[in-house]
N, C-alpha and C positions, 0 to 999 in steps of 0.2 A: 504494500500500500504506500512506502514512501515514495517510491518514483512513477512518473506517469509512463504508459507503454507509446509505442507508436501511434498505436489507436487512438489514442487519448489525444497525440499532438496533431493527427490527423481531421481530427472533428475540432478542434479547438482552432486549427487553418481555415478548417470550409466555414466556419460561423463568423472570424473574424473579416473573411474573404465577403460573406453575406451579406456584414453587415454595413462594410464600408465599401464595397466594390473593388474593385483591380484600379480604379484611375483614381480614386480618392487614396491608397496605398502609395501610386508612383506617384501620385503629387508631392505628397508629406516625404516621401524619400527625396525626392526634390530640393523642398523646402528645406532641408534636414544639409544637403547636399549644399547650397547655396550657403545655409549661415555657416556652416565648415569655411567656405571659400573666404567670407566675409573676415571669420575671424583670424585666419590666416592673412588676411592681406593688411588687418590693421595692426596685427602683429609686427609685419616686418616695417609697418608706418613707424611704430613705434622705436623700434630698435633703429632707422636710418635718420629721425632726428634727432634722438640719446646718441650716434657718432658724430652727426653734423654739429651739436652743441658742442660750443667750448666750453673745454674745463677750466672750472674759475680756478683761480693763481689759491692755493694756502697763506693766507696769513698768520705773521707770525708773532709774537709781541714778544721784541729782548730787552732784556729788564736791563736799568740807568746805568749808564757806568759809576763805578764806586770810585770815591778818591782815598788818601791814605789815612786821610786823617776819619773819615767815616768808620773804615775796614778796625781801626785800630780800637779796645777796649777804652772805658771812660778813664780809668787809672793809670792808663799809660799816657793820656794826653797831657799836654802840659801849658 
């Protein structure tokens, strides 16, 4: 009883075949087939302006220069 026989997928063909006909079937394959295309094609839209964009530069922030008397503790200065 867990698996269905041939039979079973064979009557479950001709009723789904019934009930939507053979040309309402190759439409929806169609339609099915189309947005595949569609979304393949905005795919590589996507990925040829992610190359065409420049890469923005890193910025970087480098900390003040130190002079000697900064670098040096309060007890050593004079």
């Amino acid at each position: 009883m867990g698996s269905l026989s041939i039979w079973h997928w064979i009557i479950v063909i001709g009723v789904v075949l019934l009930l939507f006909g053979r040309g309402k079937i190759s439409e929806l394959m169609g339609d099915v087939a189309q947005g595949i295309k569609a979304f393949k094609k905005g795919m590589s839209e996507d990925e040829k302006t992610a190359e065409a964009k420049p890469a923005e530069p890193v910025k970087t922030i480098e900390p003040a220069a130190t002079t000697k008397t900064e670098s040096r503790p309060e007890s050593v200065r004079s």
